[in-house]
C-alpha positions as CSV (number, residue, x, y, z in Angstrom):
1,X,35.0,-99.2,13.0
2,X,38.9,-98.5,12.7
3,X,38.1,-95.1,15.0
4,X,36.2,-96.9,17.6
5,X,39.0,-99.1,17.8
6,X,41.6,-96.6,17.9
7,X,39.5,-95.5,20.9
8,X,39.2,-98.1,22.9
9,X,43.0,-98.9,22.6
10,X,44.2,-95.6,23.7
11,X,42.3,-96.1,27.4
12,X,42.5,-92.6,29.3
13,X,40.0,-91.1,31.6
14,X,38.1,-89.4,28.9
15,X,37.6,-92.7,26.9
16,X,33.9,-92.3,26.9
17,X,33.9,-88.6,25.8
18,X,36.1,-89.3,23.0
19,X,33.4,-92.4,21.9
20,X,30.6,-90.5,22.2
21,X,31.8,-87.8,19.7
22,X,32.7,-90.8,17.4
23,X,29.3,-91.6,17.3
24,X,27.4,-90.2,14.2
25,X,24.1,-87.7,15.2
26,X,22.2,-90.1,12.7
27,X,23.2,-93.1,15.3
28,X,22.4,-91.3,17.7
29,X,19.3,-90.1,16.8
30,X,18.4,-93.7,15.7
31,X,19.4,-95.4,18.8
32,X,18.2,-92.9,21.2
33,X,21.6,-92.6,22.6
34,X,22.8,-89.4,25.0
35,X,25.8,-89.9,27.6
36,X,24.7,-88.7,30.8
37,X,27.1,-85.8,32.3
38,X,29.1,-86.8,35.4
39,X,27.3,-83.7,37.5
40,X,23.6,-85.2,37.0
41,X,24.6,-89.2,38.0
42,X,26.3,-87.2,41.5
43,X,23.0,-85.7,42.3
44,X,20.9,-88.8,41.0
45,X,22.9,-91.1,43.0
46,X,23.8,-88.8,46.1
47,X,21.6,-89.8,48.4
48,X,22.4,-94.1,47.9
49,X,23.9,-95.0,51.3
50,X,25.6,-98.4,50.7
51,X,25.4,-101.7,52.8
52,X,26.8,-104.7,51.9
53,X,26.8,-106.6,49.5
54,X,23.7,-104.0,47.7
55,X,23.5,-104.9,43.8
56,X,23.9,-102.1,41.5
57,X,22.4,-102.6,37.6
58,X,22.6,-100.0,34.6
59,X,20.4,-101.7,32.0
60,X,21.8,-99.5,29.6
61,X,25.1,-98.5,30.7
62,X,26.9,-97.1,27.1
63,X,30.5,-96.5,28.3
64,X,30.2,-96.8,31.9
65,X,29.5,-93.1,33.5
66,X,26.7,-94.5,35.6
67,X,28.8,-97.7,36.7
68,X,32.2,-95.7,37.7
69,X,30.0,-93.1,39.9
70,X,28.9,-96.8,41.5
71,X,32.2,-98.0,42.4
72,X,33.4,-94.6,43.6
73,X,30.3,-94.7,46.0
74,X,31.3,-97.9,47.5
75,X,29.4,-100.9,45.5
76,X,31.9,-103.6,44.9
77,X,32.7,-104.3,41.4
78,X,31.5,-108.0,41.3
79,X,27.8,-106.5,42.4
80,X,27.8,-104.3,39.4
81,X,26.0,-105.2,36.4
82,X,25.3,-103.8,33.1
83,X,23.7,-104.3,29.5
84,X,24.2,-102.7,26.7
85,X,23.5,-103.5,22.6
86,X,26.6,-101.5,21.4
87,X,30.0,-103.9,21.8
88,X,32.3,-100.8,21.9
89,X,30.6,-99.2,24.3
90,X,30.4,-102.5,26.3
91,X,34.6,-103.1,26.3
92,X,34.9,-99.5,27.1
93,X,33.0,-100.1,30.7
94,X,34.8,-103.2,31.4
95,X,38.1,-101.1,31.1
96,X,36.9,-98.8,32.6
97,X,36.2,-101.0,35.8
98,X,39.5,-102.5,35.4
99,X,41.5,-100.0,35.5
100,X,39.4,-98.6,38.7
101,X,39.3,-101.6,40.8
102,X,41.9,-104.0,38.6
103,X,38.6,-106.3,38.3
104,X,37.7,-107.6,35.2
105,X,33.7,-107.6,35.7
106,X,31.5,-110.4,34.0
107,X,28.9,-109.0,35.0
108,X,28.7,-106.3,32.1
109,X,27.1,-107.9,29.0
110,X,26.3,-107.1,24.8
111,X,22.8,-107.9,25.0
112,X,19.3,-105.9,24.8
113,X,17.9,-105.7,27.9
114,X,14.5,-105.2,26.7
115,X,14.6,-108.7,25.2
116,X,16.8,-110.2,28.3
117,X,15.2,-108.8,31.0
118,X,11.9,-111.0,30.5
119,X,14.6,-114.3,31.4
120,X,16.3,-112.4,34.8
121,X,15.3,-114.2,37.5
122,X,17.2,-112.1,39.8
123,X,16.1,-109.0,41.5
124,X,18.3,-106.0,42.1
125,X,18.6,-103.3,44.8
126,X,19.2,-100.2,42.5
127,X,18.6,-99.6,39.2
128,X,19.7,-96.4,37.9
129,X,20.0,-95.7,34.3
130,X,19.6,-93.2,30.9
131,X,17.3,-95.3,28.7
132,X,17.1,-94.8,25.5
133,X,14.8,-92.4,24.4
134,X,13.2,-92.5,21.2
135,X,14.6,-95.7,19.9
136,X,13.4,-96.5,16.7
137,X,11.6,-99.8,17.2
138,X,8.8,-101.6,14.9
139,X,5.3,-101.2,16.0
140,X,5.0,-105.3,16.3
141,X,8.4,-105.1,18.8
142,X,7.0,-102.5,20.9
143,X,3.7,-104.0,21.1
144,X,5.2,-107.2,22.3
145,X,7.4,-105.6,25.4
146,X,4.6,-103.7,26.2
147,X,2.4,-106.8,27.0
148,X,6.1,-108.1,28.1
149,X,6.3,-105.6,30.8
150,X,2.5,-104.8,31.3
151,X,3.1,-101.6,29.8
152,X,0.2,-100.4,28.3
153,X,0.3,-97.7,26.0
154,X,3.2,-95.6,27.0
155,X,5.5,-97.7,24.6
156,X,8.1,-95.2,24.4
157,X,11.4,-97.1,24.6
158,X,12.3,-94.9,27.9
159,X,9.2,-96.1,29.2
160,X,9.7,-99.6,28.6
161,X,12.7,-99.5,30.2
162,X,11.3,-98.3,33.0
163,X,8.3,-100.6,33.0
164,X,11.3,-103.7,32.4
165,X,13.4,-102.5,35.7
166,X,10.3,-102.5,37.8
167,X,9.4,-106.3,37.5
168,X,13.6,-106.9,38.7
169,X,13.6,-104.4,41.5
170,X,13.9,-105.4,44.7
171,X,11.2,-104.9,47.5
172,X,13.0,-101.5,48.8
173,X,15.0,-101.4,46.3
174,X,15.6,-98.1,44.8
175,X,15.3,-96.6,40.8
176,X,16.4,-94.0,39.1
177,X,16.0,-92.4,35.5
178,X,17.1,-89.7,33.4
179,X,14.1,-89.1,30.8
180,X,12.6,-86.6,28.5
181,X,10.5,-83.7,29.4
182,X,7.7,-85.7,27.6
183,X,7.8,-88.9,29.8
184,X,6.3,-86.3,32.8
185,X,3.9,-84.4,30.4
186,X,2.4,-86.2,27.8
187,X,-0.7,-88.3,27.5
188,X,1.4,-91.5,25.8
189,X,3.4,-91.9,29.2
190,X,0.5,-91.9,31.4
191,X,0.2,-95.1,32.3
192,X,4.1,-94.7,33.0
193,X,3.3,-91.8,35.7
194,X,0.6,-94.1,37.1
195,X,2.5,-97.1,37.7
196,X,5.4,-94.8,39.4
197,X,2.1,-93.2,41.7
198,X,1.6,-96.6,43.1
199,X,4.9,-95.9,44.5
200,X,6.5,-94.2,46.7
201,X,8.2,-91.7,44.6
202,X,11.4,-89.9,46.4
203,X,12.7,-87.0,44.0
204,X,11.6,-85.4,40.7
205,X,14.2,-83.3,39.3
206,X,14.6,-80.9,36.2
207,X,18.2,-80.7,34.6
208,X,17.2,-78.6,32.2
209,X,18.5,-78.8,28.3
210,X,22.1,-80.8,29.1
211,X,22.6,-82.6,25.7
212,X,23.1,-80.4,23.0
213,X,21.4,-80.6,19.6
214,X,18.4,-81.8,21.8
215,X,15.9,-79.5,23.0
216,X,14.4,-81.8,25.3
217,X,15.1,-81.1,28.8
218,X,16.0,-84.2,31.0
219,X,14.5,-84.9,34.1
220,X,14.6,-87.2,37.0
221,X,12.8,-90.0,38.7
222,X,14.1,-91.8,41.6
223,X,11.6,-93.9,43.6
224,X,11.5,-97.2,46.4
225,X,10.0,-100.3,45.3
226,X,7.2,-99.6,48.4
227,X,3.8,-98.8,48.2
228,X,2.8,-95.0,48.3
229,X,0.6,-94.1,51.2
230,X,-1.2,-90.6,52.0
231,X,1.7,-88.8,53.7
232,X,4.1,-89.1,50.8
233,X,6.3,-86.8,50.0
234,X,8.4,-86.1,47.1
235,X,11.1,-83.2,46.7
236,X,10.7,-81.6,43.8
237,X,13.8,-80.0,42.2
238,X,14.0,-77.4,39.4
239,X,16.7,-75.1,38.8
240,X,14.9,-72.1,40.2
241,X,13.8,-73.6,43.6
242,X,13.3,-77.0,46.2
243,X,9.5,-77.7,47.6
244,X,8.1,-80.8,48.6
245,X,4.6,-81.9,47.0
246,X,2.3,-84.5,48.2
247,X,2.5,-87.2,46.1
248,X,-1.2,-87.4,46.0
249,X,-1.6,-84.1,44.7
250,X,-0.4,-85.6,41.4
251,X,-3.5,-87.8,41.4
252,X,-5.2,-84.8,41.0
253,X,-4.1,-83.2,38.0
254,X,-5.5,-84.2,34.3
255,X,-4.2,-87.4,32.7
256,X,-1.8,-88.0,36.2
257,X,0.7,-85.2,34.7
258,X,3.8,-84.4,36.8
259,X,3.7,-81.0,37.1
260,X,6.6,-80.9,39.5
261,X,7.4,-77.0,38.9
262,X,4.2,-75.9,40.8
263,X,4.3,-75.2,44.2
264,X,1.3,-76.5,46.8
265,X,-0.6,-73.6,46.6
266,X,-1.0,-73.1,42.9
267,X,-1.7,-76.9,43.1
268,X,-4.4,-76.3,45.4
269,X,-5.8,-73.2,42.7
270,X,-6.1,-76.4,40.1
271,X,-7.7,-78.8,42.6
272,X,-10.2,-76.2,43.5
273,X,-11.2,-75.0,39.7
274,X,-11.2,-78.5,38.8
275,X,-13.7,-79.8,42.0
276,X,-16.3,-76.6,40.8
277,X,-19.0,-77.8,38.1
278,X,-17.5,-77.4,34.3
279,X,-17.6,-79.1,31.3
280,X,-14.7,-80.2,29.0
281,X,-14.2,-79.9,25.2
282,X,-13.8,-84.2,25.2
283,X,-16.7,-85.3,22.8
284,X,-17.8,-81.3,22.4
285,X,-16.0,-79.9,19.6
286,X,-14.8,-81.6,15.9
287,X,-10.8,-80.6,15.5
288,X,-9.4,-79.9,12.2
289,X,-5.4,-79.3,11.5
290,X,-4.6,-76.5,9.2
291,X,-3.4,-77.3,5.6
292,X,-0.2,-79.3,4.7
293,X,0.9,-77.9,1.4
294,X,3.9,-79.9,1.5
295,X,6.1,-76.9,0.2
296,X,5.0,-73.5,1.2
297,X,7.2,-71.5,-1.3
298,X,5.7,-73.3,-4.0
299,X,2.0,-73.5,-3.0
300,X,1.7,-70.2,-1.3
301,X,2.0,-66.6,-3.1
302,X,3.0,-63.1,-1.3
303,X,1.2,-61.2,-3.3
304,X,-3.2,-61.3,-4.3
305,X,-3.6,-62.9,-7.9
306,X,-7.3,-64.0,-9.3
307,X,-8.5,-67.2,-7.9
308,X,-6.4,-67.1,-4.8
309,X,-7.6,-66.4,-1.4
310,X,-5.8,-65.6,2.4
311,X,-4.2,-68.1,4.1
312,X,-3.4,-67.4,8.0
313,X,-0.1,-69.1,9.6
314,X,0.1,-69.3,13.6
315,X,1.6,-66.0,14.6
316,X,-1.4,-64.5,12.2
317,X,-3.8,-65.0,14.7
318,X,-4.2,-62.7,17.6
319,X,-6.8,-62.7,20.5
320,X,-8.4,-59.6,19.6
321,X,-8.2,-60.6,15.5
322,X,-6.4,-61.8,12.3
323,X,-3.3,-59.8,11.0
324,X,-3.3,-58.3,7.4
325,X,-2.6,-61.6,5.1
326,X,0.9,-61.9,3.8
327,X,0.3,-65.6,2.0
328,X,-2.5,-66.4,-0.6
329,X,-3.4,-69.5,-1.6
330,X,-5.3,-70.9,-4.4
331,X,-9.1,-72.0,-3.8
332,X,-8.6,-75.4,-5.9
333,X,-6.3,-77.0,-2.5
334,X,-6.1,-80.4,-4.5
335,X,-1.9,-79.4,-5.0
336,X,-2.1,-79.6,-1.2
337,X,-0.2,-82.5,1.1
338,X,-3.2,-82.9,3.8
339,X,-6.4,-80.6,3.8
340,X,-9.1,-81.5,6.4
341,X,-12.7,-81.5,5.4
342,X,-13.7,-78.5,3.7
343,X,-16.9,-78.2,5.9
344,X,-14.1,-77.4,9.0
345,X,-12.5,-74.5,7.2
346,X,-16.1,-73.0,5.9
347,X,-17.8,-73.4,9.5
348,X,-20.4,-70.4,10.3
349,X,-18.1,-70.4,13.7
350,X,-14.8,-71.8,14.4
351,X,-11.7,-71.2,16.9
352,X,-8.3,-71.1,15.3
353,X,-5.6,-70.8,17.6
354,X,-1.6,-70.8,17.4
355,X,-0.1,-74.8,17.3
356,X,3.3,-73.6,18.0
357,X,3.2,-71.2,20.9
358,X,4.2,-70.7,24.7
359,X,0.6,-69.1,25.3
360,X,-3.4,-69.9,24.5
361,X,-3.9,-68.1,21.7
362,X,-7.6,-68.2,20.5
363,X,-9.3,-66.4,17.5
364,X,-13.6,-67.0,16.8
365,X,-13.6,-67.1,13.1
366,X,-16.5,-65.9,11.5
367,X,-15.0,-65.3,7.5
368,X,-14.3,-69.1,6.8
369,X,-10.6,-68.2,6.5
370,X,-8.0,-70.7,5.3
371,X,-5.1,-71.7,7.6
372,X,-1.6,-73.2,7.7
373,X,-0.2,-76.0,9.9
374,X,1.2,-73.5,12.4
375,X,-2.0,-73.1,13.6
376,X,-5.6,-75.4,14.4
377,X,-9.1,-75.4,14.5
378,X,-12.4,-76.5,16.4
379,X,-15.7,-75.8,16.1
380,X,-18.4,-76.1,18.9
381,X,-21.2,-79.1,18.6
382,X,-24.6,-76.9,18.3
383,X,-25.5,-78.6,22.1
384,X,-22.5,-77.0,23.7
385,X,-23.6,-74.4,26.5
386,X,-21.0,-71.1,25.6
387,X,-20.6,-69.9,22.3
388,X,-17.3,-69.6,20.5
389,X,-16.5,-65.8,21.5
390,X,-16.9,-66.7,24.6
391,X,-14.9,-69.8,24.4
392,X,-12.5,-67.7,22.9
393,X,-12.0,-65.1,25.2
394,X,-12.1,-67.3,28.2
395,X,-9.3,-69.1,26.7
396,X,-7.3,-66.4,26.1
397,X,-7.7,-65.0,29.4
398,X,-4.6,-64.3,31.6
399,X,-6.1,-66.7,34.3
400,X,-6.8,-69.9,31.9
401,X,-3.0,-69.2,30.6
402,X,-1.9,-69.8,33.9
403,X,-3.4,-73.1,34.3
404,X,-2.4,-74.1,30.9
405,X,1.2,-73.5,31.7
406,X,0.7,-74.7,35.2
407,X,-0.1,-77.9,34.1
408,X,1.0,-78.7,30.3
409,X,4.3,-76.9,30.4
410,X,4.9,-77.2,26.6
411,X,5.5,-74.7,23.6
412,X,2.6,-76.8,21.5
413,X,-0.8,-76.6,22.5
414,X,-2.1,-80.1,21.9
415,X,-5.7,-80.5,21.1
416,X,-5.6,-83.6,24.1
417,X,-4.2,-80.8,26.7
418,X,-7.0,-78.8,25.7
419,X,-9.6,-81.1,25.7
420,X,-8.6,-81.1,29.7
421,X,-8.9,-77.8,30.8
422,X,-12.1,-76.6,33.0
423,X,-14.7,-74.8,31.7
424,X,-17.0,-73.1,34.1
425,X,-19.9,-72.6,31.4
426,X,-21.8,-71.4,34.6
427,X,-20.7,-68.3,34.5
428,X,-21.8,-67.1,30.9
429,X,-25.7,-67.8,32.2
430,X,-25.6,-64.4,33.9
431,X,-22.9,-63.0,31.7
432,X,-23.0,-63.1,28.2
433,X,-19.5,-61.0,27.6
434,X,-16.6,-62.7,29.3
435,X,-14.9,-60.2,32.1
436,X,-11.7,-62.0,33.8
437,X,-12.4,-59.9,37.4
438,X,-15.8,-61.2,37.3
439,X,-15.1,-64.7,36.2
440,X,-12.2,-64.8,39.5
441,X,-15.0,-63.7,41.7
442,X,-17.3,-66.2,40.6
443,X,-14.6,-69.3,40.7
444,X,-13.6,-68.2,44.1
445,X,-10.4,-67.1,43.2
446,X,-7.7,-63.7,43.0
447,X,-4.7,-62.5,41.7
448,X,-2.5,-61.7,43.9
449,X,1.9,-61.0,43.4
450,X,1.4,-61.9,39.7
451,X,0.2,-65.1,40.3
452,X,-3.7,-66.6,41.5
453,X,-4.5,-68.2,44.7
454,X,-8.2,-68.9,46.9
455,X,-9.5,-66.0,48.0
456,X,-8.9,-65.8,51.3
């Protein structure tokens, strides 16, 4: 404690620089903490226009950045407010604010807001914030706020902040949040990304990878407390381009994901696959992980010996077939960590594909080959329509990559992404060998500039 001190004595204009390198990466970490650079709060809060007397909250403010790019936009000090759990952190956005406005603000207080905000009676006219993100709380507390804040299961601590500032925003009053890549992308914040639907959502930006030892990007939210209607708009920012996206569009796309990047044509490409007749993998397919041995080096040889047999890792597997094995493993897997069913790993037919990986990557296993954790497995219920080559080669077809990445964005293909994706099972009644030109024609679609459209 003797070097935050030291800190917070020796007030100078880089105070809460200086803090946040005093705080430990297993704090960090722990807490979920990340100061927000002075660059992204300027283009979150650029387009606020102030009136009088407007309220300004940051109900998690850490050493003030948010707060001072308040005051410098015109909100007076005494209709600032902030919480914060760490003390130090706390005293160093009250000096802050003194020695900006010579104020001394009450309105800044130690506290969690999670477990204050349920008592505010008060309603605010913009909230703008980086919550936590990843806080390590106890199943039993985050069930609680989520039933707190009607939450329902995205219980991320990110996303109960944000379901905690909507119940004390204002009618047309205005939020704003700095969050991980995750909160816009992954099924456990869906009912987040529903709840900001009803709403008229403004901007979603991409900052791309700003903290370091994180590599998360952070992205943007900033919407008014008002009802969405059919003509919404949102910008959409990234840090290649601008467009503007109906808002509805994003009702559109599997589990309500906010695939912001897209532009309104490709968005009308997914629409259009997704309106034909298909079938999903949900409630088709059983999933297996490959093994856990808990310590490769130890479990796994380099070399053949008697009793051992190939083991593939992810970037074994290939579309058109296995690589020669470089790790062997022994058939008695009881040394292993976690080994699903035996039955999965000796199927007649199964699909192993790459875990880790910014491409669908699909291989139809007919040898009952062992696998790693870098890579995953399904096999087909007997009632499904296609078999698994054709699965296979559908999947790792240059078109279905494109959706994938359209959509799910993400370097780990998730059997609950998968389980999402179209399958026009249609086509295989007249073609038994998949044939990506043929299957275009027959969804309607083309390639054109490196990319797919309607045909026209």
């Amino acid at each position: 404690m003797k070097q935050k001190t030291n800190i917070i004595g020796k007030f100078n204009d880089n105070i809460w620089q200086e803090y946040e390198k005093s705080l430990s990466t297993q704090l960090r970490n722990k807490e979920g903490i990340y100061y927000t650079p002075a660059n992204i709060i300027a283009d979150m809060l650029k387009s606020i226009k102030i009136t009088k007397n407007k309220t300004f909250l940051d109900p998690c403010c850490g050493s003030g950045n948010f707060i001072v790019q308040a005051i410098e936009k015109g909100f007076k000090p005494e209709n600032i407010y902030g919480f914060d759990t760490d003390i130090n952190a706390v005293k160093i956005t009250k000096k802050r604010i003194l020695e900006k406005t010579g104020i001394i603000n009450k309105n800044i207080v130690c506290g969690d807001f999670l477990l204050l905000a349920k008592e505010i009676t008060v309603k605010y006219d913009y909230i703008f914030t980086n919550p936590p993100w990843g806080k390590k709380l106890t199943k039993k507390k985050k069930d609680g706020f989520s039933v707190d804040y009607q939450a329902g299961k995205s219980m991320d601590t990110s996303s109960l902040f944000f379901f905690a500032c909507l119940q004390i925003l204002k009618n047309g009053g205005k939020l704003g949040f700095l969050l991980p890549e995750a909160f816009f992308n992954i099924s456990t914040f869906e009912d987040a990304r529903k709840a900001a639907l009803n709403l008229q959502i403004e901007r979603l930006i991409d900052y791309g990878k700003p903290f370091k030892r994180l590599l998360t990007r952070a992205q943007a939210i900033i919407l008014k407390n008002i009802k969405s209607s059919a003509i919404t708009k949102i910008i959409c920012e990234t840090e290649n381009c601008k467009i503007e996206r109906n808002q509805q569009s994003f009702n559109q796309i599997p589990k309500h994901i906010f695939n912001f990047f897209t532009n309104s044509e490709t968005n009308r490409v997914i629409e259009h696959i997704y309106s034909l007749p298909h079938v999903t993998l949900v409630n088709n397919a059983k999933w297996g992980l490959g093994i856990v041995t808990g310590n490769n080096k130890k479990i796994c040889k380099s070399v053949h010996k008697t009793g051992f047999v190939p083991i593939y890792r992810g970037q074994d597997i290939t579309p058109t077939g296995l690589k020669e094995p470089v790790l062997f493993i022994s058939e008695d897997l009881s040394d292993c960590q976690q080994v699903a069913p035996l039955e999965l790993y000796k199927a007649k037919e199964k699909l192993i594909y790459r875990f880790i990986s910014g491409n669908l990557v699909f291989y139809c296993d007919t040898k009952q080959n062992y696998i790693l954790n870098s890579a995953n497995m399904l096999i087909l219920n007997k009632t499904f329509p296609i078999s698994g080559r054709q699965l296979s080669a559908l999947l790792n077809s240059g078109f279905m990559n494109w959706v994938f990445m359209n959509i799910f964005r993400t370097h780990k293909i998730l059997r609950s992404d998968l389980e999402q994706l179209p399958i026009h099972t249609g086509y295989f009644i007249k073609n038994k060998a998949f044939n990506e030109e043929k299957y275009l024609d027959y969804i309607n679609i083309e390639k054109h500039n490196g990319t797919y459209r309607i045909k026209r």
